[in-house]
Residue, then its C-alpha position, 0 to 999 in steps of 0.5 A: x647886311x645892316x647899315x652902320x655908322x659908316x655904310x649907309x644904302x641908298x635904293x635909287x640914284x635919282x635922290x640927291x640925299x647921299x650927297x649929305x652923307x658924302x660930306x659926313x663920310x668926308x668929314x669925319x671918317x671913311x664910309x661906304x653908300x651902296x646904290x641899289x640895296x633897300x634900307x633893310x638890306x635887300x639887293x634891287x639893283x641898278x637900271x644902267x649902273x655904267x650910266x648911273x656912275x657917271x650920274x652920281x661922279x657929276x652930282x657929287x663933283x659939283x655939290x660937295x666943296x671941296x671935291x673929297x677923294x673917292x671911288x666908285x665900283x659896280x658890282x656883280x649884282x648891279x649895284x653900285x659901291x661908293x667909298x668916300x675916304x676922310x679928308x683933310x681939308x675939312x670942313x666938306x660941305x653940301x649946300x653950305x652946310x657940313x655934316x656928320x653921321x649919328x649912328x646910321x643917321x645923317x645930320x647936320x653939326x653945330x657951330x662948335x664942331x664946324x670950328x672943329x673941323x675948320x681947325x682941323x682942316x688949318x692942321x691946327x688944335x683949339x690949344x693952339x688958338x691964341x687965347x682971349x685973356x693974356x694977362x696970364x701968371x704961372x706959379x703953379x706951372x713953375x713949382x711943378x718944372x722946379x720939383x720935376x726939372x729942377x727949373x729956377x724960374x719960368x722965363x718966355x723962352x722955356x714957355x715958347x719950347x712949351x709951346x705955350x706962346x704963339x706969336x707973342x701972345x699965350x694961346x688956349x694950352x696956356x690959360x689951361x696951364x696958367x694959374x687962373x683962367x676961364x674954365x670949367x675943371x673937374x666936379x668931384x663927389x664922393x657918394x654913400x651907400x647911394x647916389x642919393x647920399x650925397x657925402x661931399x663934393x668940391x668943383x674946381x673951376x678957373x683954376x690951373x689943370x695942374x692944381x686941378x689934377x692934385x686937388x682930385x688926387x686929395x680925395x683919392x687919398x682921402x677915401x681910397x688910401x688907408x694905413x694897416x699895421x703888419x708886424x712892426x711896419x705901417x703899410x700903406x693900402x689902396x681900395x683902387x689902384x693908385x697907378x689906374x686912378x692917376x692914368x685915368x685923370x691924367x688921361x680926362x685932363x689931356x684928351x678932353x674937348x676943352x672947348x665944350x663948357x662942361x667938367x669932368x665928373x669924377x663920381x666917388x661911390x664904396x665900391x667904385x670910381x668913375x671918371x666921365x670926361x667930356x668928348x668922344x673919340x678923335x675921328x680918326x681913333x676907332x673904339x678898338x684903337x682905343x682899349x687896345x692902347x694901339x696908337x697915341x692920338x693926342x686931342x692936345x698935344x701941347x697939354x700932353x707933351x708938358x704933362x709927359x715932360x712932368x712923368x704924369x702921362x706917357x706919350x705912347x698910347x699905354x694909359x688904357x693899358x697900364x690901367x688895366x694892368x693895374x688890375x691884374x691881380x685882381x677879380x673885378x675889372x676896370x670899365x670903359x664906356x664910349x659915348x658919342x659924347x664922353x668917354x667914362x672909366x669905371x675903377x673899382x674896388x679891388x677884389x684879391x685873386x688870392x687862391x685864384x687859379x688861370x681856370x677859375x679865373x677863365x669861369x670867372x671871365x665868362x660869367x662877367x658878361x653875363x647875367x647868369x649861365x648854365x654849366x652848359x654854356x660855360x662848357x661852350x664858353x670856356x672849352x672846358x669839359x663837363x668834369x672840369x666845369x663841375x669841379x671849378x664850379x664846386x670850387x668857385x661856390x665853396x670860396x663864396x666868387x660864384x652862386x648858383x640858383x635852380x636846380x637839376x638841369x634848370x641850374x644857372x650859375x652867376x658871380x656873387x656882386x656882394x664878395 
């Protein structure tokens, strides 16, 4: 056993230190603390564990404010489980300090994500906060319900059904919506064959996010769009998908953490895009959740709802999926990184799959996550026999997709990252 993000070992019973990861688990995430098992995984055991349990239930019951919902367990081998379940009256505190769990460590959080989990405890969002400048215009809000809608004129009852007001005063979704207001936007820049060739850049900054949102679809036009005579048609084509770059800036724009003074960073490179949007995952959304598409868990509900009443986004958790399949003809793959603190999409450029068939393609797939393989192990990853693999092998090689470098039993075989 290895501890995690949400299961920490605790030697003895007599520290009070668990009490911090008490009020971790109880503020973020479901977690487990087994008492009597070393940091390196080896069972010792608890001396008396009936009357350790009743040790631990009074340590925790008059420390950690407010009392979270948990369990305690005493297993066959004498030690002792404690499963701490999130809460919702956040924030849980220990000695007047909240915290939270970094990998497998425990630590104390900063004032903004102590807000954080004040609001969350309130059933409220930081959108929903009544904001600090009032005097507020909406053109472009209203251009985009009059072109969608078909909405004449924006009045206070169509920004009270938005959820843009909240007791007479506009809150933090709609100075983000409004025309100009106080925050950091996007910064976009387009590299050359480096990030040292810096070829353009633009930073929109105090601006609406819709006006936002259009001016980083501008520099997709610019270098992602080009036209191609076929017979007597202009055509239109696309170097990265249309549909995964709208879903992947729609989606930074309505799940970032707009309370953190920081941009979305859209890097434009020859072969790629990448969007790198400011804030981890919700805590209640782990990294399966997400790439799978499972669930629909809005950061900013209000900024969600106006952005899937214009058909900009759709509101049931298909945003990764729909970028995915904007990629199913194609050899390379859009990328998801999951940070503590960012989450980044990499787009690149599509590759045909032109002449590709389901095998090569499953070749394909097991090289990617990979450096370099051996016919052995592709054997082992694809189930294929050693014909089999020779022959996709030889065929994957003549089209220029896979490499190989060595000979005899020292072959290895890699993807060729210049096709």
């Amino acid at each position: 056993m290895k501890e995690t993000k949400t299961l920490e070992f605790k030697e003895t019973t007599e520290t009070n230190s668990f009490l911090k990861t008490v009020s971790a688990f109880a503020n973020y995430s479901d977690g487990k603390i087994i008492f009597g098992v070393c940091d390196d995984g080896m069972i010792k055991g608890i001396d008396n564990p009936n009357e350790a349990c009743l040790n631990l239930e009074n340590k925790l019951n008059d420390s950690i404010k407010p009392i979270p919902f948990y369990t305690l367990e005493i297993n066959g081998d004498n030690t002792i489980t404690m499963e701490v379940k999130k809460g919702i009256y956040t924030p849980y505190f220990y000695k007047g300090k909240a915290y939270k769990r970094n990998d497998t460590a425990t630590i104390e959080v900063d004032r903004l994500e102590l807000n954080r989990l004040v609001l969350e405890g309130m059933n409220q969002t930081y959108e929903e906060q009544v904001s600090s400048k009032q005097d507020l215009t909406f053109l472009q809000l209203e251009k985009e319900l009059s072109e969608k809608l078909g909405t004449d004129k924006i009045t206070t009852d169509i920004l009270k059904t938005l959820g843009l007001i909240k007791h007479d005063k506009y809150n933090n979704a709609a100075a983000l919506i409004a025309d100009r207001n106080e925050y950091l936007g996007i910064d976009i820049v387009r590299f050359g064959r480096n990030i040292n060739e810096l070829m353009n850049r633009s930073m929109c900054d105090n601006i609406s996010i819709f006006q936002m949102y259009h001016h980083a679809m501008e520099f997709y036009e610019m270098y992602y769009t080009y036209e191609k005579i076929e017979g007597s048609k202009r055509v239109k084509k696309e170097l990265v998908p249309s549909q995964a770059y709208r879903e992947a800036l729609a989606n930074a724009l309505v799940h970032r953490l707009w309370d953190i003074n920081s941009r979305i960073r859209i890097s434009m490179f020859e072969d790629r895009i990448e969007i790198s949007s400011p804030g981890g995952l919700p805590s209640d959304l782990d990294e399966d959740e997400y790439l799978n598409g499972q669930i629909s868990n809005l950061r900013n509900p209000i900024i969600g709802n106006i952005f899937f009443r214009l058909d900009y986004i759709e509101m049931f958790g298909s945003g990764i999926k729909r970028i995915k399949a904007a990629y199913d003809d194609s050899l390379s793959k859009p990328e998801f990184n999951i940070f503590n603190n960012s989450i980044e999409v990499g787009l690149p450029v599509v590759e045909s799959r032109i002449n590709i068939t389901d095998d090569e393609q499953a070749i394909i797939d097991a090289l990617s996550t990979s450096q370099k393989l051996s016919r052995l192990k592709l054997e082992e990853k694809t189930g294929f026999t050693k014909s089999k693999a020779v022959r996709l092998l030889t065929s994957l090689n003549e089209k220029g997709i896979v490499l190989k470098s060595g000979s005899g039993p020292n072959t290895k075989y890699y993807l060729n990252k210049n096709r």
